[in-house]
C-alpha positions as CSV (number, residue, x, y, z in Angstrom):
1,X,184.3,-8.5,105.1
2,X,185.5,-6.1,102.0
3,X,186.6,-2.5,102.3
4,X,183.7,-2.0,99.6
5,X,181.3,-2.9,101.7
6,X,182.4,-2.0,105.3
7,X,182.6,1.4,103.7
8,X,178.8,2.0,102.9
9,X,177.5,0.3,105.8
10,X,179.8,3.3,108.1
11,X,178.1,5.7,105.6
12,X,174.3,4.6,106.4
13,X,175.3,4.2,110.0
14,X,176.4,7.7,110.0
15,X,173.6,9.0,108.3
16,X,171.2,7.3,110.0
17,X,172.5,8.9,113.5
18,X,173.3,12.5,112.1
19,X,169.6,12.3,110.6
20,X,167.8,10.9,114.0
21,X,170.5,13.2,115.9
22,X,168.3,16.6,113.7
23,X,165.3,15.3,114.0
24,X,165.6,15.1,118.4
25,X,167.2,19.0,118.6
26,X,165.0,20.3,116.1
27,X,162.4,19.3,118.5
28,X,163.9,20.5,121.5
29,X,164.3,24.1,119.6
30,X,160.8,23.9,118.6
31,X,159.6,23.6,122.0
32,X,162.4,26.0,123.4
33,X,161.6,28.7,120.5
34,X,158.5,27.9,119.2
35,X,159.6,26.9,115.7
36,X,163.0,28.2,115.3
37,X,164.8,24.9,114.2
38,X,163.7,25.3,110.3
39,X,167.2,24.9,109.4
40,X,167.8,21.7,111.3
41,X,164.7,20.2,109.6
42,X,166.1,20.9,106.0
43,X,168.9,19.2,106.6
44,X,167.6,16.4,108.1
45,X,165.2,16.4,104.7
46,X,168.3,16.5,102.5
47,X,170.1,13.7,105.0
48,X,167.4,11.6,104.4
49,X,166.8,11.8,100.5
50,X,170.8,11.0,100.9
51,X,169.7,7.7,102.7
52,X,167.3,6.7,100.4
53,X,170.1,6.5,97.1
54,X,172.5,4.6,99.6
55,X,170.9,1.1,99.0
56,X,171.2,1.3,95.0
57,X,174.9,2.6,95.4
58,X,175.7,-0.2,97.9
59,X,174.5,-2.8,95.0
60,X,177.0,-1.3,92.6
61,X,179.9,-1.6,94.7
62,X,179.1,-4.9,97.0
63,X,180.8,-7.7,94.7
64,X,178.9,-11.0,93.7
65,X,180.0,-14.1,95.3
66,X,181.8,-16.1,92.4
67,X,179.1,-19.0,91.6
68,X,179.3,-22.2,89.6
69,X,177.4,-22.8,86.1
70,X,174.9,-24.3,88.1
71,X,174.5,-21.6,90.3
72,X,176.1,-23.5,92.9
73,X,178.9,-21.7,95.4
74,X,182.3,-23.0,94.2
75,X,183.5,-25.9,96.9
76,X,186.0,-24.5,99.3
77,X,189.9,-26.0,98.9
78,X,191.0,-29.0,100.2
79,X,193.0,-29.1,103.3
80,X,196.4,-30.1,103.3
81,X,197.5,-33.5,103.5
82,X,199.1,-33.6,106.3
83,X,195.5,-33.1,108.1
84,X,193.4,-35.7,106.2
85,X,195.6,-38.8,104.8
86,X,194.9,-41.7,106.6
87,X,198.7,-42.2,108.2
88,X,199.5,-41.3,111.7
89,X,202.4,-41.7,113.0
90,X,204.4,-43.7,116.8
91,X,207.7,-42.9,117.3
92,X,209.6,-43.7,120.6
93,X,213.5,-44.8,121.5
94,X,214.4,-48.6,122.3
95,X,215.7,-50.2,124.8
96,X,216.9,-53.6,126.4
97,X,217.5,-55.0,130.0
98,X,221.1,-55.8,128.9
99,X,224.5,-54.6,127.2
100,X,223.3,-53.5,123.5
101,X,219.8,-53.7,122.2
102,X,219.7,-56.9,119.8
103,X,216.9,-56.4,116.4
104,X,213.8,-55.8,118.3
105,X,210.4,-56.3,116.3
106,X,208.0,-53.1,117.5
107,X,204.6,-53.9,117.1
108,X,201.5,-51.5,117.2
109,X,198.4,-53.6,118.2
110,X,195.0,-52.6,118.1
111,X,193.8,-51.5,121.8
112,X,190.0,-53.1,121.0
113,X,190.9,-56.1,120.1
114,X,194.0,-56.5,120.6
115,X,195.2,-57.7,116.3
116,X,198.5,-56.2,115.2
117,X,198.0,-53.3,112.7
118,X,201.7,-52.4,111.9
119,X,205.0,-53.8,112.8
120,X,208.9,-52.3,112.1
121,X,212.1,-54.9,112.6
122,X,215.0,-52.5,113.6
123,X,218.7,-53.3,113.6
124,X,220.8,-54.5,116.0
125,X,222.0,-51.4,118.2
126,X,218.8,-49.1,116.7
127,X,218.0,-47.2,119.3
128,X,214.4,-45.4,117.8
129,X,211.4,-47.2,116.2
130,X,208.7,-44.9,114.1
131,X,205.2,-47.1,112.7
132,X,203.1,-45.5,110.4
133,X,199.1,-46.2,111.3
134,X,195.4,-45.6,110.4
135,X,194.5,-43.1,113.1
136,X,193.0,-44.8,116.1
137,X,194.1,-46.1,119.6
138,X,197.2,-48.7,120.1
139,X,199.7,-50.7,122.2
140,X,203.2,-50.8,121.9
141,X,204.9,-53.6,122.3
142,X,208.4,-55.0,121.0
143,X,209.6,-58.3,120.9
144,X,213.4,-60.2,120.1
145,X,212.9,-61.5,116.8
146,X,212.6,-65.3,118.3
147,X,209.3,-63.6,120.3
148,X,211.2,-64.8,123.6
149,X,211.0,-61.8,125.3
150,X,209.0,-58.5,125.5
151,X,208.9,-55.0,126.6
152,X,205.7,-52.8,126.4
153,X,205.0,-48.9,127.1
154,X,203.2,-49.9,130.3
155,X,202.4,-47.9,133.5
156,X,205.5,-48.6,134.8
157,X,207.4,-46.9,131.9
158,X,205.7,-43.2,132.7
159,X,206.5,-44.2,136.8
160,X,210.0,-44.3,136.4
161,X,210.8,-48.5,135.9
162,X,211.9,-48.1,139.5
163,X,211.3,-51.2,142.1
164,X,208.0,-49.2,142.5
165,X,206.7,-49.6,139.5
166,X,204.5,-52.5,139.6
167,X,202.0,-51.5,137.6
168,X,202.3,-53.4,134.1
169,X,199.3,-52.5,132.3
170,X,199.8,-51.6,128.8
171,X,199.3,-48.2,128.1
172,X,196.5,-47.1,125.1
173,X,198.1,-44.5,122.6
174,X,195.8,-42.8,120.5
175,X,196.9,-41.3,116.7
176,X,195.2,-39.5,114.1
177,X,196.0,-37.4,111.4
178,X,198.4,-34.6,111.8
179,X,198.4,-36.2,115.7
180,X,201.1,-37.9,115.7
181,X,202.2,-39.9,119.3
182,X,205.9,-39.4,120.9
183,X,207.8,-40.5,123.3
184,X,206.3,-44.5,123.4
185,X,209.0,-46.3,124.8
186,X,208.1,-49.6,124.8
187,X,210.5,-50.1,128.0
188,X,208.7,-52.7,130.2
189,X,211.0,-55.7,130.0
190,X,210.1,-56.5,133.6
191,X,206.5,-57.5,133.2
192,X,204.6,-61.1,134.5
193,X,204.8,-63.5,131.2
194,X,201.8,-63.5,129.6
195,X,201.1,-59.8,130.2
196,X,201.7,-59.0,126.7
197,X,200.3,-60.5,123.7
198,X,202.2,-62.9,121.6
199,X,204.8,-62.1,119.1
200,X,202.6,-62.4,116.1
């Protein structure tokens, strides 16, 4: 709210109390003196004459919200990309049950059904994937490029991959815009074949 009109909207509050405020002691007076409290009521007249002008003078200083030729209020701003673009974004760190991580192929399939949306091939030794995505909920898997073997961010990843960890469901990640998902480390190399689904 402007200072223009916070301003008039003190002034009537004022008024309104210092008027109302007259009027209850002039009555008191009047029934403690028996009509002494002719000043109070003038100036509760002249307080009041003062309220009546207050609602022209607020229309000269309230400002007119900007319209369209149409008469139409202008459309508020877009919000920034970053908010409504269609990417989100997986990012995680790579890893392999052996000396050096080969090329791995990191795959996000769709949780629902289960069809590969996006896929990145990383270099031998690359220890981070990132996979840009429509916003919605995934899997991570990633593969050897010959599809031999695969490691998923499963339960067992968030439990530690300790002999305990037996739990080999893949995990759902969900992404949207200006959401983005880190920290999927697709880890799992330990999992029953078939747990996974195939290299596409």
């Amino acid at each position: 709210m402007s200072r223009n009109l916070i301003i008039p909207l003190l002034v009537t509050a004022v008024v309104a109390t210092v008027s109302l405020g007259c009027s209850l002691v002039g009555r008191a007076v009047d029934s403690a003196t028996g009509g002494a409290a002719s000043t109070l009521e003038a100036m509760q007249s002249e307080l009041e004459q003062a309220l009546s002008t207050l609602p022209a003078e607020m229309g000269e200083v309230v400002p007119d919200l900007p319209l369209e030729s149409d008469g139409v209020p202008p459309a508020l701003p877009p919000l920034p990309d970053e908010l409504t673009g269609d990417g989100a974004t997986i990012r995680g760190s790579l890893s392999y049950p052996s000396e050096g991580i080969p090329a791995l192929r990191v795959v996000a399939f769709n949780a629902l059904g289960e069809e590969p949306v996006a896929e990145v091939e990383t270099q031998p030794g690359e220890s981070s994937y990132e996979l840009v995505v429509p916003g919605g909920v995934y899997y991570v898997v990633a593969y050897t490029l010959d599809g031999s073997l695969a490691g998923g961010y499963t339960a067992a990843v968030l439990c530690g991959l300790t002999a305990a960890c037996t739990d080999h469901i893949l995990l759902p990640v969900p992404v949207g815009p200006g959401m983005p998902a880190e920290a999927i480390d697709p880890a799992d190399w330990y999992a029953p074949e078939g747990t996974y689904p195939p290299a596409p």
